[in-house]
C-alpha positions as CSV (number, residue, x, y, z in Angstrom):
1,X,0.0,0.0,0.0
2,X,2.1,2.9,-1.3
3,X,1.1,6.5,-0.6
4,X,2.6,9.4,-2.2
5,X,2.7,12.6,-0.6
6,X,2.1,16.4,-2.3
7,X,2.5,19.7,-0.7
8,X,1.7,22.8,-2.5
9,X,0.7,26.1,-1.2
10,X,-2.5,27.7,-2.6
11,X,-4.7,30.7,-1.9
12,X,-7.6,29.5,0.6
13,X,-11.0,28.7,-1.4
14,X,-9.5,29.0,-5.1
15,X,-7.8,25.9,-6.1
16,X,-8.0,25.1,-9.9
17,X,-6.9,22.3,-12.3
18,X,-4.2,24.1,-13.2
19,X,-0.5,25.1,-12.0
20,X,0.6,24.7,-9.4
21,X,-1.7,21.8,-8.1
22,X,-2.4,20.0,-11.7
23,X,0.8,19.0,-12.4
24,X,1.5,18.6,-9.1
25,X,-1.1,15.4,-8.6
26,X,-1.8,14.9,-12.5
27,X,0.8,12.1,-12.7
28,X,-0.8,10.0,-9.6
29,X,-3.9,9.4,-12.1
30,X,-6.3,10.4,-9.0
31,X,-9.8,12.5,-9.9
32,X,-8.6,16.0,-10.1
33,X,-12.1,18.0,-9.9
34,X,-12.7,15.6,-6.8
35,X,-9.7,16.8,-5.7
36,X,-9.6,21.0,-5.9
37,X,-13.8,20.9,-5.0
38,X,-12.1,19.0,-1.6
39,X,-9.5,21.4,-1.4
40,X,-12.3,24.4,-2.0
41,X,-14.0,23.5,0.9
42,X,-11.8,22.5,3.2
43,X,-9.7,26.1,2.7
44,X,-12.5,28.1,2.2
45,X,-12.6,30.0,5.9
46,X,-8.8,31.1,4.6
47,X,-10.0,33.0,1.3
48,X,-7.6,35.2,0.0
49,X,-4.4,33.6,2.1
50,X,-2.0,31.2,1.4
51,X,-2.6,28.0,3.0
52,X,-0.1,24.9,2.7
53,X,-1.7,21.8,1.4
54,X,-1.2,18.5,2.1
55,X,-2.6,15.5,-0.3
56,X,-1.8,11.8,0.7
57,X,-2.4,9.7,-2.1
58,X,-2.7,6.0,-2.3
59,X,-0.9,5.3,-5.2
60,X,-3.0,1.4,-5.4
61,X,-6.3,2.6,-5.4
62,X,-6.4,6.0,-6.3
63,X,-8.2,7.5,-2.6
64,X,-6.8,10.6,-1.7
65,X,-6.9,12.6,2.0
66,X,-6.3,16.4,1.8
67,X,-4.7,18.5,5.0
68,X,-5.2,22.1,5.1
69,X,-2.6,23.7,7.4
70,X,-3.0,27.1,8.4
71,X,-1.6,30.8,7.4
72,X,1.4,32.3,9.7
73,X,-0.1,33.7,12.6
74,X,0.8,36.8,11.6
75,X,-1.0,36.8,8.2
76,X,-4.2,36.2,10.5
77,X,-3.8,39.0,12.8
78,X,-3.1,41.4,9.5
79,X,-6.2,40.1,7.7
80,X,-8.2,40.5,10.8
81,X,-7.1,44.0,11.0
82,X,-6.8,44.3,7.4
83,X,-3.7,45.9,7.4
84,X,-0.6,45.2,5.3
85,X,2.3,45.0,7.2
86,X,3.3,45.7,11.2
87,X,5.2,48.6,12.8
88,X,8.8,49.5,11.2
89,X,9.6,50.2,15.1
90,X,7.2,48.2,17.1
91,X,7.6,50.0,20.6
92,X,8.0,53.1,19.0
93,X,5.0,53.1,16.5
94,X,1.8,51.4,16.8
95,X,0.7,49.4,13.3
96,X,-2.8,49.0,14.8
97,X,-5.5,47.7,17.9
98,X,-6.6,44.0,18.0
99,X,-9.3,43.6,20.3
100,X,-9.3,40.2,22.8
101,X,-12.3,38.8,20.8
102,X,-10.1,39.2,17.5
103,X,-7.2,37.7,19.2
104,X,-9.6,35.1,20.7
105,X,-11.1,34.2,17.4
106,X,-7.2,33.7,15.4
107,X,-6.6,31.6,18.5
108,X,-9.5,29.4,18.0
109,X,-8.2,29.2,13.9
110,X,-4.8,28.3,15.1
111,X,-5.6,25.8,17.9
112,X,-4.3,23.0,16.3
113,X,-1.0,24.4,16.1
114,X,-0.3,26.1,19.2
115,X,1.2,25.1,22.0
116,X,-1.8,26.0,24.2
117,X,-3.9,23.6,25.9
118,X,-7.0,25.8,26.3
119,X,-8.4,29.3,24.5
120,X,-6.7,31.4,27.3
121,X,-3.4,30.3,27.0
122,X,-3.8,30.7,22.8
123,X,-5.4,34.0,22.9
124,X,-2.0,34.9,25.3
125,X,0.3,33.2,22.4
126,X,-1.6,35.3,19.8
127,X,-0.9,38.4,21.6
128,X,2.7,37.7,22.1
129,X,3.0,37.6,18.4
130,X,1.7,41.3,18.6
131,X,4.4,42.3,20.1
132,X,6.6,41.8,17.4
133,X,4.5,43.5,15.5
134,X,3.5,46.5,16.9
135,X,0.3,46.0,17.7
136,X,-1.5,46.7,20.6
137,X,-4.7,44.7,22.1
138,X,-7.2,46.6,23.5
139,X,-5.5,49.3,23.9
140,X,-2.6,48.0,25.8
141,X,0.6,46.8,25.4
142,X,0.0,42.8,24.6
143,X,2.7,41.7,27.8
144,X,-0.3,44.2,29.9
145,X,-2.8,42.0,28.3
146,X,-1.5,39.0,28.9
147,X,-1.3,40.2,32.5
148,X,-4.8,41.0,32.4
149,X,-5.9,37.9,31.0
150,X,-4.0,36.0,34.1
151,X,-5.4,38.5,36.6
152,X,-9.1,37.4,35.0
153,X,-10.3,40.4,33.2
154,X,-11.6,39.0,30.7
155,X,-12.5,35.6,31.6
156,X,-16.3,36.4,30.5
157,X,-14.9,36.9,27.1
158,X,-12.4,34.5,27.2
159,X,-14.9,31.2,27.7
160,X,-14.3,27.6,26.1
């Protein structure tokens, strides 16, 4: 039972026949419309964002299992706030305001990949990755956040 393995990266919701996923699984002989209409679905909450794709394909009887990973946790937190880019400085400048909600809602997208063991403790990840960015949460510097988040303040928001 041989299974070959394809990774491509495509933008969330719009895979097509073509490059660079036809030629990619062409050669394996598997149904290619069954295929990108999987894909399609499966990637459609990540419209407009690269997602990596992983396709298993059993090379014996042509089945197929698609894995959608997800975008950089900083493409998230820029399409959230629809923003292009960070700060230049962060510290110095501030690039924009996510509020915990937004940062609660990335976490719940990202779950899978975080270290976290529950919503809290994600929603604190994501905001660490605002500090790089120079982005402040609710107002606040994220590390105050994160603070706030483990004094309880927002422990009605931040429910599993």
């Amino acid at each position: 039972m041989a299974k070959d393995t394809v990774e491509v990266l495509l933008e969330g919701g719009t895979a097509t026949p073509g490059p660079p996923l036809g030629p990619a699984i062409g050669p394996f002989g598997v149904n290619m419309m069954q295929v990108v209409e999987e894909i399609n679905k499966k990637s459609a909450d990540f419209a407009g964002m690269k997602v990596p794709v992983i396709i298993t394909i059993d090379s014996n009887t042509k089945e197929f299992e698609i894995e959608i990973g997800t975008p950089p946790t900083t493409a998230l937190i820029m399409d959230e706030l629809g923003i292009e880019k960070g700060a230049h400085e962060p510290g110095a400048e501030v690039a924009a305001d996510l509020s915990v909600e937004q940062a609660l809602k990335i976490a719940r997208m990202k779950f899978d990949s975080l270290l976290a063991n529950d919503y809290k403790a994600a929603t604190k990840e994501i905001m660490g990755t605002c500090v790089s960015m120079g982005i402040t949460v609710d107002g606040k510097d994220p590390r105050d956040a994160q603070k706030a988040v483990d004094a309880g303040e927002y422990d009605d928001i931040l429910v599993e």
